[in-house]
Residue frames relative to the residue before (quaternion, step in Angstrom):
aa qw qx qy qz dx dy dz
X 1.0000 0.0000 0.0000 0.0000 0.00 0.00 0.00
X 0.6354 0.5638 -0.2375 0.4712 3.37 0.94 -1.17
X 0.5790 0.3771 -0.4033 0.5999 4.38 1.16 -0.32
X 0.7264 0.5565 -0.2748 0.2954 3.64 0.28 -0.92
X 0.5539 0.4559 -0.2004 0.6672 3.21 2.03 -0.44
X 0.6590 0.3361 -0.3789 0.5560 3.91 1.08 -0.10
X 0.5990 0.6001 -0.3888 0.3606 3.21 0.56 -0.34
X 0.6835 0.5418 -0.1440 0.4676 3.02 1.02 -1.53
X 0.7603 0.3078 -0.2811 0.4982 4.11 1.38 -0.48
X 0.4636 0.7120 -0.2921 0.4392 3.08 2.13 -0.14
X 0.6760 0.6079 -0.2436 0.3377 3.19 0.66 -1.39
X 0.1814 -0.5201 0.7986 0.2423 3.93 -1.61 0.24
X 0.5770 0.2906 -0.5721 0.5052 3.94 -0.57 0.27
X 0.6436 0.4786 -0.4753 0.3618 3.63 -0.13 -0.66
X 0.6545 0.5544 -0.2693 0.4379 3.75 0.52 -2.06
X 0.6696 0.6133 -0.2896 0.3028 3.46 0.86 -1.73
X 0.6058 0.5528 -0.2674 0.5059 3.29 1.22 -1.30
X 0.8920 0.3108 -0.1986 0.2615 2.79 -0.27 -1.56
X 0.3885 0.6193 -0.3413 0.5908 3.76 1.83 0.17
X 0.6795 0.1856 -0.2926 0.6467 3.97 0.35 -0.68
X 0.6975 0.3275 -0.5982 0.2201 3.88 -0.43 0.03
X 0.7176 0.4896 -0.3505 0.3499 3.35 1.25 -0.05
X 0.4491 0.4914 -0.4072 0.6253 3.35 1.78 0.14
X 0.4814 0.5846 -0.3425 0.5560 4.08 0.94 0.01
X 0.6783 0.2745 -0.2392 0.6383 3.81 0.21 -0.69
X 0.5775 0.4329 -0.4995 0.4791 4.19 0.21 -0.76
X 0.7761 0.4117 -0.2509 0.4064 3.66 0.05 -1.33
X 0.7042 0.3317 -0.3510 0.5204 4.24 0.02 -0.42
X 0.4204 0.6541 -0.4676 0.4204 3.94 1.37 -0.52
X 0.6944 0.6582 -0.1169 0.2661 3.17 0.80 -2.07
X 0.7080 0.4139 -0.0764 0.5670 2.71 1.34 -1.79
X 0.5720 0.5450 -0.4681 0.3959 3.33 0.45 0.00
X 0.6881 0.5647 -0.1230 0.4388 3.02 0.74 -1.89
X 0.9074 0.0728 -0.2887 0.2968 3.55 0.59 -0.34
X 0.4021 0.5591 -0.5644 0.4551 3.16 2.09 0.92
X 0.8195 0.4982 -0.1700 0.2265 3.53 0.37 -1.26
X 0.6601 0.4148 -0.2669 0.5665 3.20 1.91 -0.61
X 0.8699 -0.1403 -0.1501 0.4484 3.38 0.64 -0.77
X 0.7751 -0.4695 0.2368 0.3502 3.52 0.19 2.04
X 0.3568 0.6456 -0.6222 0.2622 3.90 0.41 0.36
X 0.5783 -0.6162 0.3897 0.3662 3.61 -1.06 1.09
X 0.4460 -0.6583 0.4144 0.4427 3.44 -0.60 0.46
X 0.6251 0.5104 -0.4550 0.3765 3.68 0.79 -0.63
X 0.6384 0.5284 -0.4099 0.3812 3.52 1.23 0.39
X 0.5788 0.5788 -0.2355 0.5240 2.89 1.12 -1.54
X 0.6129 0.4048 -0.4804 0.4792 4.03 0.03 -1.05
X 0.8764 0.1614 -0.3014 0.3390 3.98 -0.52 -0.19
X 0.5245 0.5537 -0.4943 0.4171 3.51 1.34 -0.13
X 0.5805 0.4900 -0.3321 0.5592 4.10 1.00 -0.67
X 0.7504 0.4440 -0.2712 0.4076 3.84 0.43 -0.76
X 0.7276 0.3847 -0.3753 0.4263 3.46 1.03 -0.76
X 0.4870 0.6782 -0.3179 0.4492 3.96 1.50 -0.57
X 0.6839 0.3403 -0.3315 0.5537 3.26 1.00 -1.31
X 0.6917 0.6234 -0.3099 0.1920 3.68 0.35 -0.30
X 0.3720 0.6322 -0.2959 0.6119 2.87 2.23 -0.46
X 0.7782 0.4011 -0.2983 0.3801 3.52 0.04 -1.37
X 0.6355 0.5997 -0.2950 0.3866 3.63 1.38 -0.66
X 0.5612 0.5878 -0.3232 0.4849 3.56 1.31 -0.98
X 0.6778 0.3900 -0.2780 0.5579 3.79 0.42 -0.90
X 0.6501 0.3496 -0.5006 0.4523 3.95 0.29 -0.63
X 0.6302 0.5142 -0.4445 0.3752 4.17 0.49 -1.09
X 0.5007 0.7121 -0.3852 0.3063 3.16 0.86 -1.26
X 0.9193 0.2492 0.0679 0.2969 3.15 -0.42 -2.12
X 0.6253 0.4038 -0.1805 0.6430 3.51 1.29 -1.21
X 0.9232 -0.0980 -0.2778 0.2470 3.96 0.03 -0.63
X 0.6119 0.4347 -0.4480 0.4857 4.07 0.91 0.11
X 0.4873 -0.5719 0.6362 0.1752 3.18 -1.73 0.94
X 0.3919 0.7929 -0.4661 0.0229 3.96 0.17 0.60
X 0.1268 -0.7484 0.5328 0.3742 3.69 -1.05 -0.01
X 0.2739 0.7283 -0.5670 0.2704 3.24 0.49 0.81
X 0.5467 -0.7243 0.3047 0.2892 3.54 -0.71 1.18
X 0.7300 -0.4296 0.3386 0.4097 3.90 -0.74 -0.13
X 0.7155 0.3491 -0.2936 0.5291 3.40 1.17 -1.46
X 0.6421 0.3981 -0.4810 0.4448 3.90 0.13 -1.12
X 0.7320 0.3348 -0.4305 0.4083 3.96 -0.14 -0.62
X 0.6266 0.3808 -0.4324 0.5248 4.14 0.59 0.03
X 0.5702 0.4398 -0.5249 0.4538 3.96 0.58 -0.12
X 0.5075 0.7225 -0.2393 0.4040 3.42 1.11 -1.06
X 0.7380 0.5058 -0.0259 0.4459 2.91 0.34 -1.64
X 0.6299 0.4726 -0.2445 0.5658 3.73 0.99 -0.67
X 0.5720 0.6604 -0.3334 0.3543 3.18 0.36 -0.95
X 0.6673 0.5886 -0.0623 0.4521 2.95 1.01 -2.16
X 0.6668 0.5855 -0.1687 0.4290 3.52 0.98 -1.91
X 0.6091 0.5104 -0.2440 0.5558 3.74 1.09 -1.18
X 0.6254 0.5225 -0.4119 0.4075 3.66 0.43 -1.28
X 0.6525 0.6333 -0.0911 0.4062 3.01 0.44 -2.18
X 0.6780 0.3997 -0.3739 0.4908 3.78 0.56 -0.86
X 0.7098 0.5361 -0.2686 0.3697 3.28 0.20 -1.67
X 0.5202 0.6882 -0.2806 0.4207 3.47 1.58 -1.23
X 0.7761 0.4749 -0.0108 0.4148 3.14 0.24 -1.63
X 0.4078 0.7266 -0.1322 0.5368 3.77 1.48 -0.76
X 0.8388 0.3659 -0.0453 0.4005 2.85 0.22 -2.13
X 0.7463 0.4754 -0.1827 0.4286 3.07 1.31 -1.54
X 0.6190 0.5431 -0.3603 0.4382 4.05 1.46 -0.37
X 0.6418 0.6134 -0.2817 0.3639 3.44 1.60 -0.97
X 0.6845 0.5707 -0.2618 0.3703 2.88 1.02 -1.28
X 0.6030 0.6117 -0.3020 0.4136 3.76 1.45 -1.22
X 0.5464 0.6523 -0.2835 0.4423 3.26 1.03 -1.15
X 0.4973 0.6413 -0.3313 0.4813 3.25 1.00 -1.55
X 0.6421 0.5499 -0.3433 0.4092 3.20 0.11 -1.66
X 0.1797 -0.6629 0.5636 0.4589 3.38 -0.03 -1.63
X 0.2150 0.7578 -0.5617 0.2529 2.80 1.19 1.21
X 0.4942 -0.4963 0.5081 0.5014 4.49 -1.09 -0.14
X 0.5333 -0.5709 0.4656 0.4158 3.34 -1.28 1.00
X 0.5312 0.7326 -0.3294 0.2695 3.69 0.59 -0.45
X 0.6664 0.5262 -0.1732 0.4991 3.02 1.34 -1.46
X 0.7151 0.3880 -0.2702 0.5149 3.78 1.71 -0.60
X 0.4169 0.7206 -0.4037 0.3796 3.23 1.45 0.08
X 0.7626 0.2390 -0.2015 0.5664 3.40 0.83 -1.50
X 0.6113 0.4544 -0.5374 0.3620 3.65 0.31 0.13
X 0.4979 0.5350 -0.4811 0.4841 4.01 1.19 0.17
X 0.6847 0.4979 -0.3159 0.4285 3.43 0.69 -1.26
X 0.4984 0.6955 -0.3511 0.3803 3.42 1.13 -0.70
X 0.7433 0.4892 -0.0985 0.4454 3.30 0.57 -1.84
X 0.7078 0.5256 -0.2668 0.3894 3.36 0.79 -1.65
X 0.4766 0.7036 -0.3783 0.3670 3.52 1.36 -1.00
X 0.8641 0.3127 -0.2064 0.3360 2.86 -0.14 -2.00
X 0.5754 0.5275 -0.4083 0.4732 4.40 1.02 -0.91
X 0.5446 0.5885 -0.4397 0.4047 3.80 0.99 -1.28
X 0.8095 0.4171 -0.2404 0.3361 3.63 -0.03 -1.19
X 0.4823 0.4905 -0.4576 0.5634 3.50 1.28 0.06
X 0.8975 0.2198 -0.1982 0.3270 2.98 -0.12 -1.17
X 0.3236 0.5581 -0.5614 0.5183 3.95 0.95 0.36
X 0.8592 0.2702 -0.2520 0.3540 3.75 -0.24 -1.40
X 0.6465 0.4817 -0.3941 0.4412 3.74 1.09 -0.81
X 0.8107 0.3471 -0.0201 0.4711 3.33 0.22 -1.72
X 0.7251 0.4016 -0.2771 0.4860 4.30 -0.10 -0.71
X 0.8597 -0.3210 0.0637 0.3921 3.14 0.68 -1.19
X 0.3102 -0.8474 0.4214 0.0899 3.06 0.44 2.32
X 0.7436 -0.4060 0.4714 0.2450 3.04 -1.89 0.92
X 0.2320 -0.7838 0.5730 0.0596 3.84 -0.50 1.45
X 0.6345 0.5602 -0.2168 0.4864 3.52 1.34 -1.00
X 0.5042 -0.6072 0.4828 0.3795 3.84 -1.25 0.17
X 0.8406 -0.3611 0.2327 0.3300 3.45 -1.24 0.60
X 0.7598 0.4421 -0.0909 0.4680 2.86 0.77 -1.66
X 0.5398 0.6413 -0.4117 0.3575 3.66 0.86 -0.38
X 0.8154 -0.3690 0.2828 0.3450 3.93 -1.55 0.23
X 0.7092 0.5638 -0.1101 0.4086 2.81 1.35 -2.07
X 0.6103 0.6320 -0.2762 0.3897 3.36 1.29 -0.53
X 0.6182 0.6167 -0.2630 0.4104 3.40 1.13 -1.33
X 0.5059 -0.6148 0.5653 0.2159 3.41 -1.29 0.44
């Protein structure tokens, strides 16, 4: 019990999660709040909630889960890059459900879905690479 509980404060898949589900509730909050309360088109709202929550995400990944010594600016040029993809991504993928007549909701989590799984490569490989040696805690999943 006692590894499964280090593991679990040890871990960057753990932090990683538990850093996007709360940048996950900030962002569909958003969207809610400014399609459902006050009527913003969704093809706004979907990136005006996603790019806000992304700001607030970059500083949580940042500090709470990667070990990096990459500097602030190269990992925020980075980071943009990513933020633009990811928007246009994410956009594409709520509009298109809708299309569907699917709820924008239902394309919401299938973006978050996607964005998850490319995000975590490229946060730990590329934005903000591993400062520490392979073999070290910080490294482990």
């Amino acid at each position: 019990m006692r590894s499964l509980a280090r593991w679990l404060r040890t871990s960057v898949l753990v932090r990683y999660l538990l850093v996007g589900g709360l940048s996950f509730l900030i962002d569909i909050g958003l969207l809610a709040l400014l399609h459902e309360i006050f009527r913003v088109p969704l093809f706004v709202a979907t990136p005006a909630a996603f790019l806000l929550s992304f700001g607030i995400t970059y500083v949580l990944q940042r500090t709470l889960t990667f070990t990096t010594r990459t500097g602030w600016g190269a990992s925020s040029i980075k980071y943009a890059l990513l933020v633009a993809f990811n928007t246009v991504a994410t956009t594409a993928i709520v509009a298109v459900t809708a299309g569907w007549g699917w709820p924008w909701e239902v394309g919401k989590v299938i973006a978050v879905a996607s964005t998850t799984v490319w995000n975590y490569f490229g946060y730990r490989y590329w934005i903000f690479p591993p400062s520490e040696p392979s073999g070290s805690p910080e490294a482990s999943l």
